[in-house]
C-alpha positions in Angstrom: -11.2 24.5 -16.2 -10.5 23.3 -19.1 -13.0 20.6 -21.4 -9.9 17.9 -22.0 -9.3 15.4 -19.0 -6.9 16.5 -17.0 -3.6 13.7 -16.9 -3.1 11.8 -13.4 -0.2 10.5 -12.1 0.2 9.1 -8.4 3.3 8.1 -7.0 2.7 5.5 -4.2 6.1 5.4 -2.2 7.0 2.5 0.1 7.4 2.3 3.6 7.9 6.1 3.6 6.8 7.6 6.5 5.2 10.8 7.8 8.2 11.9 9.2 10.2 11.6 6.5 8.7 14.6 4.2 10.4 17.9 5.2 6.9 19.9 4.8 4.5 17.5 6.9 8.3 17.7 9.5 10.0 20.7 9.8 12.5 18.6 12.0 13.4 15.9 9.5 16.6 15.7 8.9 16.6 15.0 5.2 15.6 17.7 3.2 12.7 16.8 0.5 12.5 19.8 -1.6 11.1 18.6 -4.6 7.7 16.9 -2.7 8.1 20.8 -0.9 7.9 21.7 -4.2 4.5 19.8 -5.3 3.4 20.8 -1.8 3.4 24.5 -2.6 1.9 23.9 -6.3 -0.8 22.1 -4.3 -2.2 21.2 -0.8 -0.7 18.7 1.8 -3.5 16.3 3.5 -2.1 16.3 7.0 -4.6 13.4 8.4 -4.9 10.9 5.4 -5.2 7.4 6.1 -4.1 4.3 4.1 -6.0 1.3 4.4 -4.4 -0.9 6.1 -0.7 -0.3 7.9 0.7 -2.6 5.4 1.5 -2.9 1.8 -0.8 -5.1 0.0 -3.7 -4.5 1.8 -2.9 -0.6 1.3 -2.9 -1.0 -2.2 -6.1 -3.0 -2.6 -7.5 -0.4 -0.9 -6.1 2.1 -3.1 -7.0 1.0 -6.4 -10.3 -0.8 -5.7 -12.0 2.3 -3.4 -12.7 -0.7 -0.6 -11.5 -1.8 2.7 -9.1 -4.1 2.1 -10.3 -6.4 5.0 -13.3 -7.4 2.3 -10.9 -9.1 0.6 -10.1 -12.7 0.9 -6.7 -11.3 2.8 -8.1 -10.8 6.2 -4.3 -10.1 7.6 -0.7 -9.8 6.3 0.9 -9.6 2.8 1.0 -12.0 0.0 4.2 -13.5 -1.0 5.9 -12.1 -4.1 4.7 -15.5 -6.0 1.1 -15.6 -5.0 -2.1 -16.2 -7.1 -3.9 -12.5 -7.8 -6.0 -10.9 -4.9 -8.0 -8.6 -6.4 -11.4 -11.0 -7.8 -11.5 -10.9 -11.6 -15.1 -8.9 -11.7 -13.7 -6.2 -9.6 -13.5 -2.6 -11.3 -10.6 -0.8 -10.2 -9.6 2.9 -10.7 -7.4 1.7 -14.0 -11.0 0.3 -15.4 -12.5 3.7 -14.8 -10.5 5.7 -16.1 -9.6 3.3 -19.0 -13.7 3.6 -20.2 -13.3 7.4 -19.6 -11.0 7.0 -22.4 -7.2 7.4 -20.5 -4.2 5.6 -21.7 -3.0 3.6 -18.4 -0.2 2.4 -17.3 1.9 0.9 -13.6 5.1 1.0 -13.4 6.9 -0.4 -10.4 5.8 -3.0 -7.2 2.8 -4.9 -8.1 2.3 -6.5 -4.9 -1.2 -7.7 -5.4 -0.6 -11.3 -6.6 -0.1 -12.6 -10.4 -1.9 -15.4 -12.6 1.4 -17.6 -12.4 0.9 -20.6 -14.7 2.8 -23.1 -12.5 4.8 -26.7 -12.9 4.0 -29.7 -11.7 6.3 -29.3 -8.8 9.0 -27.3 -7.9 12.2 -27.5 -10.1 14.8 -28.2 -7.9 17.6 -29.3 -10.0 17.2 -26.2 -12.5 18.5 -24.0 -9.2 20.7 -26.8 -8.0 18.8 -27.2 -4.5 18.1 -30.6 -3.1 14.6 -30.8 -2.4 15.3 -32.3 1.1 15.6 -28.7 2.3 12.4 -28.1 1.4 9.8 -30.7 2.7 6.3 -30.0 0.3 3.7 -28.0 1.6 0.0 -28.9 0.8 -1.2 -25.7 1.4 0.4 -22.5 2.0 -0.3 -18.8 1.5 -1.4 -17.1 -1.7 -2.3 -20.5 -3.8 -5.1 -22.8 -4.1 -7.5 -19.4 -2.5 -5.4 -19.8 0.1 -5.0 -16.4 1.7 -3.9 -16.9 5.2 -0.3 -16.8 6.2 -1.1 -19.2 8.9 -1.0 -22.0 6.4 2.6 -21.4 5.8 5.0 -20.1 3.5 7.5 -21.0 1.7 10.9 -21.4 2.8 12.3 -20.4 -0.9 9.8 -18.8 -3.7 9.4 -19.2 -7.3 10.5 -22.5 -7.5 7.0 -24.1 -9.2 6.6 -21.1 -11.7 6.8 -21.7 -15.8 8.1 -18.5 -16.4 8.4 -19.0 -20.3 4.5 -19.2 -20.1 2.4 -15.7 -19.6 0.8 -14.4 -16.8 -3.3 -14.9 -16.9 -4.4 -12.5 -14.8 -2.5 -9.5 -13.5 -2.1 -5.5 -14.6 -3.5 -6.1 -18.0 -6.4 -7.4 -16.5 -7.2 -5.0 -14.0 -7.2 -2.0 -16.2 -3.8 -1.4 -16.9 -3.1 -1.1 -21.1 0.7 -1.3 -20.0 3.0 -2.6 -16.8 6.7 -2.9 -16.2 7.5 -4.1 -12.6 8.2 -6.6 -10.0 5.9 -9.4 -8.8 6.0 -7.4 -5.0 8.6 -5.6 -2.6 12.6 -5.5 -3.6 12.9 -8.1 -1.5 10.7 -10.6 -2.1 11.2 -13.4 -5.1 10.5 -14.1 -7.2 13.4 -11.7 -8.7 12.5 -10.8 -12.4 11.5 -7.9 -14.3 7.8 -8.6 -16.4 6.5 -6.6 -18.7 2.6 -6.5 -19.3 2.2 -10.6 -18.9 5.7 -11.4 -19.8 8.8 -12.0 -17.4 11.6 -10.5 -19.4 14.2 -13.4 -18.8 13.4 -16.2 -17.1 15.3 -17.5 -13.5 18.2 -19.2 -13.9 19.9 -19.1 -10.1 18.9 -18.2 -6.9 20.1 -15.1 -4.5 19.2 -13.6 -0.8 19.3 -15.2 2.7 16.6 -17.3 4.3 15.2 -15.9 7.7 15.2 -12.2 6.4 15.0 -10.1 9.4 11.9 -7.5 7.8 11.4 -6.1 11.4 15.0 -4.2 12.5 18.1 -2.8 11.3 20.1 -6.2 10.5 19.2 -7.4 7.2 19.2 -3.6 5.7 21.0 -4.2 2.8 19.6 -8.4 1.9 16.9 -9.4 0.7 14.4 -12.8 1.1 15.8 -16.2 -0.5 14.9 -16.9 -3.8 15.4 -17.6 -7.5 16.6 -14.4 -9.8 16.7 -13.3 -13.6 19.8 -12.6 -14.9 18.9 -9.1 -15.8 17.8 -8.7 -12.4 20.1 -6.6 -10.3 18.5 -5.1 -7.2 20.9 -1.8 -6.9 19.7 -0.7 -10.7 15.6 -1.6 -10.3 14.5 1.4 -8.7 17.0 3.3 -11.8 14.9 1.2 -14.1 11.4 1.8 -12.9 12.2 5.7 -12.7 13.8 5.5 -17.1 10.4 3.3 -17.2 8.0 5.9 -15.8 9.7 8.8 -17.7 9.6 7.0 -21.0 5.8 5.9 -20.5 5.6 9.4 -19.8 6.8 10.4 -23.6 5.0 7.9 -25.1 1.5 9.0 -24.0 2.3 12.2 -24.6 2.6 11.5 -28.3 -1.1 11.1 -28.6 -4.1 13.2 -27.8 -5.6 10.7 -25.3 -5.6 12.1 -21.6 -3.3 9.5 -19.5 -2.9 7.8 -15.8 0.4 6.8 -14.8 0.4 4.8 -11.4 4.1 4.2 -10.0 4.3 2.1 -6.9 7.9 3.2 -6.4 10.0 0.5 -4.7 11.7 3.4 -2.9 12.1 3.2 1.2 11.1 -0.4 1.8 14.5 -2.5 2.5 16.7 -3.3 1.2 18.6 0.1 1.4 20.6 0.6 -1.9 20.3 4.0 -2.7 22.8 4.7 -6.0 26.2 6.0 -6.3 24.7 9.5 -6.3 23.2 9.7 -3.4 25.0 7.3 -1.3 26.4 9.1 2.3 24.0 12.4 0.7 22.2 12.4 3.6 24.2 12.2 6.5 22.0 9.8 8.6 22.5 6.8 6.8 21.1 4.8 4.0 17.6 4.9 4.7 18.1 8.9 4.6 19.8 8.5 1.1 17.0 6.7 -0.2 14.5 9.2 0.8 16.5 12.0 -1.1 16.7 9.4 -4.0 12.6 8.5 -4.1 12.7 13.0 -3.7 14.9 13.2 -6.8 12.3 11.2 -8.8 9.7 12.7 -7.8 11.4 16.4 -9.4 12.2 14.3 -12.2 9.0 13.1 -13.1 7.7 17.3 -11.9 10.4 18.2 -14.6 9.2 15.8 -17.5 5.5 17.1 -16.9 6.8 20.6 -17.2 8.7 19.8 -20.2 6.0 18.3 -22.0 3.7 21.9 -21.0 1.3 19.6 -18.8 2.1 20.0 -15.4 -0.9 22.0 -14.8 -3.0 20.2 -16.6 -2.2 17.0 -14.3 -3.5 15.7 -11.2 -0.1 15.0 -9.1 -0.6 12.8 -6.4 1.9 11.4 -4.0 1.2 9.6 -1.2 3.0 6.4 0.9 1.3 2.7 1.3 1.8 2.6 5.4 4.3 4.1 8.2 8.2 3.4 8.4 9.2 0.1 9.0 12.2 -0.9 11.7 14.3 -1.7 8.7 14.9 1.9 8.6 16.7 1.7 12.1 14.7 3.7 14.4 17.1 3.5 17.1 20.0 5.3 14.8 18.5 8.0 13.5 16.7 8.8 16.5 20.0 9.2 18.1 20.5 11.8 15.0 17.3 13.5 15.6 15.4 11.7 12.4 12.2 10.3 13.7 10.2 8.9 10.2 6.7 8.6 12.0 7.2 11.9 13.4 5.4 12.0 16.9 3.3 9.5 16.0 3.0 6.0 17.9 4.0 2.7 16.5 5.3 1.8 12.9 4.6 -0.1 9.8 2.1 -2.5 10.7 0.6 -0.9 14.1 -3.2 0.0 14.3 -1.5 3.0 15.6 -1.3 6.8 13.9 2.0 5.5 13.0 1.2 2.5 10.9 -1.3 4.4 8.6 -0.9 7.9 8.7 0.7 9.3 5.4 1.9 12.0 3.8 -0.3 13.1 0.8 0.4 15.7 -1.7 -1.7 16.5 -4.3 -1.4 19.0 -6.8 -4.2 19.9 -9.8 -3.8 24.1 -10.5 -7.6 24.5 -12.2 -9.1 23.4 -9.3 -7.1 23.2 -5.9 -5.8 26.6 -4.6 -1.8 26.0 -4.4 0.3 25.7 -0.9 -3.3 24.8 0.7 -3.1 22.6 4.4 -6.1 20.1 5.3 -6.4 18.1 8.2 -10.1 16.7 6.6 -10.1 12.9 7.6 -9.4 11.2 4.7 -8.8 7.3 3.6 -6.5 6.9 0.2 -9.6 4.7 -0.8 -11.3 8.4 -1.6 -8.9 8.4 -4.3 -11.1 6.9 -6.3 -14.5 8.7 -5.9 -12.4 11.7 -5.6 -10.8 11.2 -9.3 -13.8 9.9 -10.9 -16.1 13.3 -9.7 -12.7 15.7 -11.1 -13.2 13.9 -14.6 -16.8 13.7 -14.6 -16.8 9.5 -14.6 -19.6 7.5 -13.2 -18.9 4.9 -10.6 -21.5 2.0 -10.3 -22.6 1.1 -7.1 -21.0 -2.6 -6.5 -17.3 -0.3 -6.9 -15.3 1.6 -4.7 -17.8 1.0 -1.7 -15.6 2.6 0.8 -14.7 5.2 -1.4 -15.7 9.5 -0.5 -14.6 12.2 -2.5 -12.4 14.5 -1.7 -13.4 17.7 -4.4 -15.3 19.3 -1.6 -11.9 20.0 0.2 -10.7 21.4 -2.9 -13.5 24.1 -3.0 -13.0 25.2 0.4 -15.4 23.2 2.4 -15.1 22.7 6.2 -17.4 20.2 7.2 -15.7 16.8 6.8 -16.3 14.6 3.8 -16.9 11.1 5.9 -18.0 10.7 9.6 -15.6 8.0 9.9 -12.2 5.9 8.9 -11.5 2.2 9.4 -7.8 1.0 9.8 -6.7 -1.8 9.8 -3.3 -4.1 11.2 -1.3 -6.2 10.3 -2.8 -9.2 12.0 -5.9 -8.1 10.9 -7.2 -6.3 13.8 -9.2 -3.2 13.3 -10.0 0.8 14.4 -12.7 2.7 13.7 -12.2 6.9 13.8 -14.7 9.3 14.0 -13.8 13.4 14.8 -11.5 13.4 17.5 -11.9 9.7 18.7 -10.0 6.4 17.9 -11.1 3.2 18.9 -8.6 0.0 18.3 -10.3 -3.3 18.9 -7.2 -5.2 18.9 -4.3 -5.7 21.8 -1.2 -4.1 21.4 -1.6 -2.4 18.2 -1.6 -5.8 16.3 1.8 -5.2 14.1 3.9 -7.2 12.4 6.3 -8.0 15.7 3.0 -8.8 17.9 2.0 -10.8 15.5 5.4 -12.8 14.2 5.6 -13.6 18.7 1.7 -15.2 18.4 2.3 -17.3 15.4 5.5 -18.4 17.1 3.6 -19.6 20.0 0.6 -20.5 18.7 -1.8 -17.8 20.0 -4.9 -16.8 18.8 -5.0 -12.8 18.9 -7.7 -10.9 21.5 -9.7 -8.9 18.7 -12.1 -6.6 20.8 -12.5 -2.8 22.0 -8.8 -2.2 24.0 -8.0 1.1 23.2 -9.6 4.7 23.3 -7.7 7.7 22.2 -8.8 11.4 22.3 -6.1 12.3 19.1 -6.8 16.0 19.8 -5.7 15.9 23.5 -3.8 13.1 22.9 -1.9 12.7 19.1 0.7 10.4 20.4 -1.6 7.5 22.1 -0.5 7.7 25.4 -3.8 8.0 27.4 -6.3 4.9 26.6 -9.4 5.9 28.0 -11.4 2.9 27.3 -12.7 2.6 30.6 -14.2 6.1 30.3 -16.7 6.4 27.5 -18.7 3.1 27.4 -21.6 5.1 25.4 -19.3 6.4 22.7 -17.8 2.9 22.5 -21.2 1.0 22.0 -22.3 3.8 19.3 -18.9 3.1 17.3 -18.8 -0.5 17.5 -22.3 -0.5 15.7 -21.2 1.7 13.4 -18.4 -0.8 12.5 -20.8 -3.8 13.0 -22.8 -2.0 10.5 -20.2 -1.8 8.0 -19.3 -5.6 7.9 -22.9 -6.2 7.3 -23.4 -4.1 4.6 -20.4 -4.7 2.6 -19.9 -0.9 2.1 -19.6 2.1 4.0 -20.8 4.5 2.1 -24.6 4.8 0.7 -26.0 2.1 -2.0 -26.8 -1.2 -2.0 -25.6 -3.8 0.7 -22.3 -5.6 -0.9 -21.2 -9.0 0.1 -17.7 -9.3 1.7 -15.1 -12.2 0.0 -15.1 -15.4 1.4 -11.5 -16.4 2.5 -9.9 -17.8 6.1 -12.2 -16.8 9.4 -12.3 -14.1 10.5 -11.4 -13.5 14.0 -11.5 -10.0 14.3 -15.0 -9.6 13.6 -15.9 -12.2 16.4 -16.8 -9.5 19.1 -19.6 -8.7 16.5 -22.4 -11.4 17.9 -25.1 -11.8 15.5 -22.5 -11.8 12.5 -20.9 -14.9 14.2 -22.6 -17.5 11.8 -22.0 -15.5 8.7 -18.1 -16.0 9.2 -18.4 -19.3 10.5 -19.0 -20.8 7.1 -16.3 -18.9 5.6 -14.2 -21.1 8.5 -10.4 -22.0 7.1 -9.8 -25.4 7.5 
């Protein structure tokens, strides 16, 4: 291989699932050539894992090398105009690579909270909303430390934001010597463009419907209440990010300085606007179109690398934050023979091989042997161990604790790289796999619809063993054998136990977890009872 540091650029696509990439489906109805491209210039990870089943969570996994559920966030996502969730003395991948001397950049769906310097109170007359229709909320989710969406959320966001002061704490902060993006998903406020700590234009009206339905087909094409920018149209941001990405491309290029591009593309979450182009291209619908639209970019940004005589000289990897969500229409396209989490149970959200599993691409020519196939057990916290052993980086031991590398795979290894995976759902409920065995110790996979029907009722989850699945006799979940194996079940729930303790899953010195609300689906661990207790949210 060569002595310079080889470029890195990972596309993290949204709500994309398994099922939806024509070389990890050979049934899918949409037809992703470029990604079948970068599949045959590199090796597909069949049984890769993100975090956590849903967005944020997955990407604090991602770019911090730890299980999310260490964070203060023990379940759901933050709202688009929350305080920042990663702590400030956490080294992420960006900080790495940054002292191993790499230009860095993100482009695209932050996601992960912002240092918002915020008014007094919410400005209700600069939107022209009465402020009867929205009673005050002492508390609520994502400010004041507040991580628990039990507390509340807002009925309409980015009301209390100065948007003509700069952000404190956000990209720039975590690594990042550059970021052009959106505060979270396409359809969460607050609506603006920023650029490094800047909004480009401030809100000046408001936009979306209240009640957005984020769980089925009906609200496909809206997005969540709340105030907007007027450069701020969502049909051209994904255009923009992608013109963003390539031009952050050319300007690294111009020095000598290896680079790492991240791109959270905003590309499938809802809402569903693919672009005059490939509009009806499918032939199942929008959600199809948008898949060929995210494909398109990812041949573009192939194309630029090529152009510039780098491709092989980059670490390409792609990869999606959780499953398909039912935005997507499962019903529809099943009737058309589309099925975006393949065989695989459950959705966005779900504890289930459906929630979590993704489709990973990644392509490096000096040192992974090209149209390779794994089915290694891998998390997308690896990543970061994984990146810092292919440059040569050191990794201290108070980062990326859940972090294994992955280079062995590359070399041809068989034995797996870690014994074990933790999931996690959206309520917070977890699952611990090891080899052929998956044990869920939460009730009914713990998604997003389970969890919006306990909220509305006031129900405290069950989080304890409920589920055993033997995934190589059983892939699609159907047979819980929980009854069946108590031994195996007491020797994996320690193993989990274990983890919690120690702050870390991989060897070093024990970590402390973040503080944040309790914890309830650690509570079937006994001893660790009075730990959490004095984390209690109140």
């Amino acid at each position: 291989m060569s002595d310079k540091k080889p470029n890195i650029v990972l596309i993290f696509a949204d709500d994309l699932g398994y099922g939806d990439v024509s070389c990890f489906n050979e049934n899918s109805k949409v037809k992703t050539k470029h990604l079948e491209g970068l599949a045959k210039a590199g090796m597909i990870f069949t049984n890769t894992h993100a975090t956590s089943a849903l967005c944020t969570p997955s990407r604090y996994g991602l770019l911090t090398g730890r299980y999310n559920w260490r964070s203060k966030l023990k379940s759901y996502v933050l709202p688009g105009d929350s305080m920042p969730l990663i702590e400030e003395d956490r080294r992420t991948l960006a900080h790495m690579l940054k002292d191993a001397g790499y230009q860095t950049a993100a482009i695209g769906k932050w996601h992960l909270g912002l240092g918002w310097q915020l008014t007094d109170a919410p400005d209700f007359e600069k939107y022209g909303l009465d402020p009867e229709d929205f009673p005050r909320m002492e508390k609520r989710h994502g400010r004041d430390g507040v991580f628990d969406v039990r507390a509340g959320l807002a009925d309409f966001e980015g009301l209390d934001i100065d948007y003509s002061k700069p952000i404190t704490f956000g990209p720039n902060e975590l690594g990042f010597d550059y970021f052009f993006g959106t505060p979270a998903s396409l359809d969460q406020p607050p609506f603006v463009y920023i650029e490094n700590d800047r909004v480009t234009a401030e809100p000046d009206g408001t936009t979306g419907v209240s009640n957005l339905d984020r769980l089925g087909p009906d609200h496909q094409t809206k997005w969540q209440n709340g105030v907007i920018a007027p450069d701020f149209v969502h049909e051209e941001v994904p255009d923009v990010m992608q013109e963003k990405a390539l031009e952050t491309i050319d300007k690294f290029t111009e020095g000598d300085d290896p680079f790492f591009l991240y791109y959270p593309n905003h590309l499938v979450h809802g809402p569903l606007l693919p672009n005059k182009a490939f509009k009806g291209k499918s032939g199942i619908g929008l959600y199809g179109d948008f898949i060929l639209q995210l494909d398109h970019y990812v041949g573009e940004i192939i194309d630029k690398l090529k152009e510039k005589d780098i491709f092989d000289d980059t670490i390409f990897i792609f990869t999606s934050d959780n499953g398909a969500s039912g935005v997507a229409g499962f019903e529809a396209l099943h009737a058309k023979g589309h099925y975006p989490n393949h065989i695989f149970k459950g959705a966005k959200g779900d504890i289930w091989e459906g929630g979590h599993r993704e489709p990973t691409i990644v392509s490096y020519p000096p040192a992974i042997e090209a149209g390779g196939i794994s089915n290694h057990l891998i998390s997308l916290s690896d990543l970061y161990r994984t990146i810092a052993e292919l440059i040569d980086a050191d990794v201290p031991d108070d980062a990326a604790e859940d972090s294994y590398s992955l280079s062995p795979i590359f070399e041809g290894w068989t034995e797996e790289v870690r014994e074990d995976v933790v999931h996690s759902s959206a309520n917070g409920g977890l699952a611990i796999r090891r080899g052929k065995w998956k044990l869920d110790l939460v009730e009914a996979g713990g998604g997003m619809m389970v969890t919006q029907k306990q909220m509305e009722r006031g129900e405290q989850p069950s989080f304890k063993p409920t589920e055993l699945y033997d995934l190589e006799a059983d892939i699609r979940e159907q047979h819980n054998l929980i009854d069946e194996h108590p031994d195996l079940i007491e020797d994996m729930v320690a193993s989990l136990a274990e983890y919690v303790r120690l702050g870390r899953s991989t060897p070093g010195e024990p970590q402390e977890n973040e503080d944040g609300n309790d914890w309830p689906q650690f509570g079937w661990i006994e001893e660790y009872r009075q730990y959490v207790d004095q984390f209690q949210y109140d």
